[in-house]
C-alpha positions as CSV (number, residue, x, y, z in Angstrom):
1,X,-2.5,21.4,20.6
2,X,0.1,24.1,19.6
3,X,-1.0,26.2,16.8
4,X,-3.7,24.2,15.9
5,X,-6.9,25.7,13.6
6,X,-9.6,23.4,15.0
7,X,-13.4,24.2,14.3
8,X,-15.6,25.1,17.1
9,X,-17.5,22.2,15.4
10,X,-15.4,19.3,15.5
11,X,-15.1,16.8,18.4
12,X,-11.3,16.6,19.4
13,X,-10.2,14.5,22.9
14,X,-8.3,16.5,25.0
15,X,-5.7,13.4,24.9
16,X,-5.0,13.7,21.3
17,X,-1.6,15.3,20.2
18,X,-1.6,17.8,17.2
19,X,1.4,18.9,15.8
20,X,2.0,22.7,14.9
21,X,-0.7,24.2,12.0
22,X,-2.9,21.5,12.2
23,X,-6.3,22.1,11.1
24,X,-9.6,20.5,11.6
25,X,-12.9,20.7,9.7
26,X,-16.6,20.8,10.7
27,X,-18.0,17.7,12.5
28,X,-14.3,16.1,12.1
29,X,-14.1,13.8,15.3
30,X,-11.2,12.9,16.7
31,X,-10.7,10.2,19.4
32,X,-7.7,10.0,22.6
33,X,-4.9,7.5,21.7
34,X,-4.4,9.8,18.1
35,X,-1.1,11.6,17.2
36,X,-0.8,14.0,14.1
37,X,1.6,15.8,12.6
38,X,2.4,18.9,11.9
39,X,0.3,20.9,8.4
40,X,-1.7,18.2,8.3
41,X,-5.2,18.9,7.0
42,X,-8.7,16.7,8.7
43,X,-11.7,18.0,6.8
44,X,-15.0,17.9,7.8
45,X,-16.5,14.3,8.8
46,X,-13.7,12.5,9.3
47,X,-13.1,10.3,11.8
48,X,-9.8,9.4,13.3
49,X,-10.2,6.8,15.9
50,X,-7.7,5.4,18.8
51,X,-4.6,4.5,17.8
52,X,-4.1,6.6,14.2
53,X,-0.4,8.1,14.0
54,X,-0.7,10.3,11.3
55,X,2.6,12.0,9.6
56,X,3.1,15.9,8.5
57,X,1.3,17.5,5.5
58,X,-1.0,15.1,5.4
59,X,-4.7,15.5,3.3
60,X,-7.4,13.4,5.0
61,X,-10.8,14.3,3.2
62,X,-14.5,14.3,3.8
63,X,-16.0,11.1,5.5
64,X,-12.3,9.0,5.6
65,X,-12.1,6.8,8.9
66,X,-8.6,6.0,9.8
67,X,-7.8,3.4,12.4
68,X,-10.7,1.1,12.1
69,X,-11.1,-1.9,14.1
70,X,-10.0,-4.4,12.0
71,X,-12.7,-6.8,10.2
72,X,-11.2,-10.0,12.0
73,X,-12.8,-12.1,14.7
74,X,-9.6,-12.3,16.3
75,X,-9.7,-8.6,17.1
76,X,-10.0,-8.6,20.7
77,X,-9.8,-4.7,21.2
78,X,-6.1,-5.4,22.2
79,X,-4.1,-2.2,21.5
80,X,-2.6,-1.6,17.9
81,X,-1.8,1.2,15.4
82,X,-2.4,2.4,12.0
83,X,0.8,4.6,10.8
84,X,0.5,7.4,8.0
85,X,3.5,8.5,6.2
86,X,4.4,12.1,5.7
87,X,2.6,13.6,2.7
88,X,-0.1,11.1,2.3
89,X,-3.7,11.7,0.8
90,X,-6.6,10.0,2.0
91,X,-9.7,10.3,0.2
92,X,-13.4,10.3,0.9
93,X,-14.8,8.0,2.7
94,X,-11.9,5.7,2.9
95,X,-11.2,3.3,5.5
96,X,-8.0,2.3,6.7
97,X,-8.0,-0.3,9.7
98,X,-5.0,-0.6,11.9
99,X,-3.0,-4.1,13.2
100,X,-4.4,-7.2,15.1
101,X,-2.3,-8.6,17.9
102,X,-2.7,-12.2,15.8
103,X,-0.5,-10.1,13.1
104,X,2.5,-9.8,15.0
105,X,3.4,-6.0,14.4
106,X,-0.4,-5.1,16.0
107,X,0.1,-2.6,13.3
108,X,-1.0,-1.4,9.4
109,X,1.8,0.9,7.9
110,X,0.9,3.3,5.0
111,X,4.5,4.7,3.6
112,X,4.8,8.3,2.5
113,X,3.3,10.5,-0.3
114,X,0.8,7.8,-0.8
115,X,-2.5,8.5,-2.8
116,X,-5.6,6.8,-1.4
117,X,-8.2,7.5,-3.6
118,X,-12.4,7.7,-2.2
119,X,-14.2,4.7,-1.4
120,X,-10.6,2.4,-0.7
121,X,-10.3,0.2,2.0
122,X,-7.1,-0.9,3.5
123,X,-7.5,-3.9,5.9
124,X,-5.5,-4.9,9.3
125,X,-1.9,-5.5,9.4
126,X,-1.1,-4.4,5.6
127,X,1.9,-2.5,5.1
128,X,2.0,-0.5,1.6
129,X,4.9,1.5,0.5
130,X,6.0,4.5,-0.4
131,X,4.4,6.7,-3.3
132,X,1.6,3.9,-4.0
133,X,-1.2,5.3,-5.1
134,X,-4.8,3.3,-5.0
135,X,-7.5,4.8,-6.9
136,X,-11.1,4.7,-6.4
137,X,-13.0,2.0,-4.9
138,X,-9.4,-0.4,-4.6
139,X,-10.2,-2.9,-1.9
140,X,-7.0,-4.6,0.0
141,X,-8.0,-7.5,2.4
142,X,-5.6,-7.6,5.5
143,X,-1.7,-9.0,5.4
144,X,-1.5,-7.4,2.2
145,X,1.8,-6.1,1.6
146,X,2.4,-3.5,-1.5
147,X,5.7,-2.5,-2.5
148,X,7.2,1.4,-3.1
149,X,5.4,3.1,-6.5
150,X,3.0,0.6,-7.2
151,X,-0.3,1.7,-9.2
152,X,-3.7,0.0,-8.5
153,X,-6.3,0.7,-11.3
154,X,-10.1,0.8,-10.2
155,X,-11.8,-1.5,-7.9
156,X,-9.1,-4.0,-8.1
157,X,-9.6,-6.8,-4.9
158,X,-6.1,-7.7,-3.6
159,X,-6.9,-10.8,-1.4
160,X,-5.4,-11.4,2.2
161,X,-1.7,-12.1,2.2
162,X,-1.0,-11.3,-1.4
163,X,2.5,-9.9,-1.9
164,X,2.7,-7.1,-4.5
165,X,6.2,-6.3,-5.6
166,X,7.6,-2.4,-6.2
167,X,6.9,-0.4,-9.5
168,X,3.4,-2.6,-9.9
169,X,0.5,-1.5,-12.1
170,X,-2.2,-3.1,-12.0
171,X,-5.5,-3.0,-14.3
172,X,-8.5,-2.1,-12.9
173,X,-11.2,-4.1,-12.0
174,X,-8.7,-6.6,-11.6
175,X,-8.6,-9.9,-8.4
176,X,-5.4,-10.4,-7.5
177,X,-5.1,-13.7,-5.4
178,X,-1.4,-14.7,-6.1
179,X,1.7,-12.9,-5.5
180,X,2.8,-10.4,-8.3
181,X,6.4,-10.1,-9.2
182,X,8.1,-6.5,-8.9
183,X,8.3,-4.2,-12.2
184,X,5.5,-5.7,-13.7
185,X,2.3,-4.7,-15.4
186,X,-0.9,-6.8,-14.5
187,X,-4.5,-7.2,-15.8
188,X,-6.8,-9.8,-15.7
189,X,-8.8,-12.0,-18.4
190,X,-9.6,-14.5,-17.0
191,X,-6.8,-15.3,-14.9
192,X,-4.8,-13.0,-13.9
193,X,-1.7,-12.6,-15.9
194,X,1.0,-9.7,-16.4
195,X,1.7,-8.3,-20.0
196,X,5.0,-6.9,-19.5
197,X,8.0,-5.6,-17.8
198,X,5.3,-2.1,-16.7
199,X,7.8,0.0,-19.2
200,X,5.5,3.4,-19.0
201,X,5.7,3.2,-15.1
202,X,9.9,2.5,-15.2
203,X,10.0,5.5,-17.6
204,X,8.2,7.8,-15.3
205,X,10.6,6.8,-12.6
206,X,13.6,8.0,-15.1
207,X,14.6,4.2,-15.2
208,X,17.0,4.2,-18.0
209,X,16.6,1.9,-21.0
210,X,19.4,-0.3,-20.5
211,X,18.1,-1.1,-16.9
212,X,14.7,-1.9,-18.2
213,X,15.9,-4.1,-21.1
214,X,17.7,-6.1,-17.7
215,X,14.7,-6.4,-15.9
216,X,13.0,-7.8,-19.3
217,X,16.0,-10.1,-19.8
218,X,15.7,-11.1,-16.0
219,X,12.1,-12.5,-16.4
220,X,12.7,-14.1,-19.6
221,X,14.9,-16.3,-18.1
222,X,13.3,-16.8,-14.7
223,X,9.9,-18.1,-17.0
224,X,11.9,-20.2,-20.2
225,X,10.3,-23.1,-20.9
226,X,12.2,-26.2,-21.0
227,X,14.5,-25.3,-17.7
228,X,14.3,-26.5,-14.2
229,X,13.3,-24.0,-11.2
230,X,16.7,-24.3,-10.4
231,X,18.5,-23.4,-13.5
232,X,16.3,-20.7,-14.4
233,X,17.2,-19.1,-10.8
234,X,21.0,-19.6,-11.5
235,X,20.7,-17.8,-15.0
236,X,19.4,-14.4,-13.5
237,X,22.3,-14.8,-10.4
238,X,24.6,-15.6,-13.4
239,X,23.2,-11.7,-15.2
240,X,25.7,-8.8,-14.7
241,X,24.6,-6.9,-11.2
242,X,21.8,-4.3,-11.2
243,X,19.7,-3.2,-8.5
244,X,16.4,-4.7,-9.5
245,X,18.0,-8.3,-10.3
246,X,18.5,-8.3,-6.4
247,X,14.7,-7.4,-5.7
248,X,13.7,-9.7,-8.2
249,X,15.4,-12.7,-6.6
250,X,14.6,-11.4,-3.3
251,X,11.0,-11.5,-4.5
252,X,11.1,-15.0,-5.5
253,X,12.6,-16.4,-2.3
254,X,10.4,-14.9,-0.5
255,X,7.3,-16.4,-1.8
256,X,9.0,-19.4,-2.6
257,X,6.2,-22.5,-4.2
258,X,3.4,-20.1,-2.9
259,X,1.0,-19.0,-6.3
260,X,2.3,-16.4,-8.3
261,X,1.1,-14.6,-11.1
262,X,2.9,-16.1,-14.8
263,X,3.2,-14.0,-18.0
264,X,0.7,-14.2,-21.2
């Protein structure tokens, strides 16, 4: 256990591997099968159960479980793995459950510098990017995946094997239940649409202008009215090459008929 700061009150196996200046609060438990990295921070009453890989310099606050059995009847107690990025915060009383065996990869992946606000729940065999940040009370059912430096507002629901695309807000208090295209902004009334091209959260990325006037350009072709499926795909490959038009497409293919949210 290194260098470790672990309180005399805290429950950690012996089995458990803890990087260099790890430190653990009061009443913290911490279960055999668990790997943490080094600076990371456990504070008191949080549980990390069997099968948690947790990165360096990571924050995991009061009451957070991580590595929950997954809320599936096809959990079996087989073995599987939640992974935490480098730089992540957890909040309290979070729950983050790791992979089923019936999900392939037996494993939920949290990227790094991620922001996982109190009271959120992240279900079995989700994978969520990098620098995604999910604020109180945000609820994602399992296969959810979330794409890098997407916002979810308040208590939005995000229902099993929704799709969210990169550079995503979303409003909260918000149900998503369709796929939602990258580099958009999303809200519901009642249905859930997307506004816009999410220009505030482009601009905070130091997207230029130009780039986000392509991305604009690429959605109003890929939803004109009056043009096949077909020929509204072969107008964006048809745009001058930027990075998002790939991710875009990419996107799209990947969904292919399944639901996905349409503009105002």
């Amino acid at each position: 256990m290194g260098d470790s700061r672990i309180d005399p009150r805290a429950v950690v196996s012996p089995e458990a591997v803890l990087g260099s200046d790890v430190e653990i609060g009061p009443y913290a438990v911490v279960h055999a099968n668990v790997e943490i990295g080094e600076g990371t921070v456990i504070y008191s009453h949080a549980v990390i159960r069997e099968g948690a890989r947790i990165g360096r310099n990571c924050k995991i606050y009061n009451g957070a479980i991580l590595s929950c059995d997954p809320q599936d009847p096809k959990f079996k107690g087989e073995d599987s793995r939640l992974y935490v990025g480098d730089g992540c915060s957890i909040g309290e009383y979070a729950t983050l459950s790791k992979g089923t065996l019936a999900g392939g990869s037996q494993e939920t992946r949290i990227g790094k510098d991620c922001l996982i606000m109190s009271l959120a729940h992240v279900g079995h065999d989700c994978i969520i990017g990098d620098r995604c940040t999910l604020t109180n009370g945000v609820q994602v059912a399992g296969h959810v995946v979330i794409g890098d430096e997407s916002f979810l507002g308040g208590l939005v629901g995000i229902s099993q094997r929704t799709i969210i695309g990169r550079n995503v807000i979303i409003g909260g208090l918000s149900k998503i239940s369709k796929h939602v295209p990258p580099y958009t902004r999303v809200a519901a009334k009642w249905d859930i649409r997307f506004y816009e091209v999410n220009v505030m959260g482009l601009k905070m990325r130091d997207f230029p202008a130009e780039r986000i006037e392509e991305i604009r350009d690429a959605y109003r072709l890929l939803f004109k009215k009056g043009l096949l499926k077909k020929e509204r795909f072969e107008a964006v490959r048809g745009m001058k090459d930027f990075p998002e038009k790939k991710v875009i497409l990419d996107f799209f293919e990947e969904i292919g008929s399944q639901p996905v949210v349409q503009p105002f």
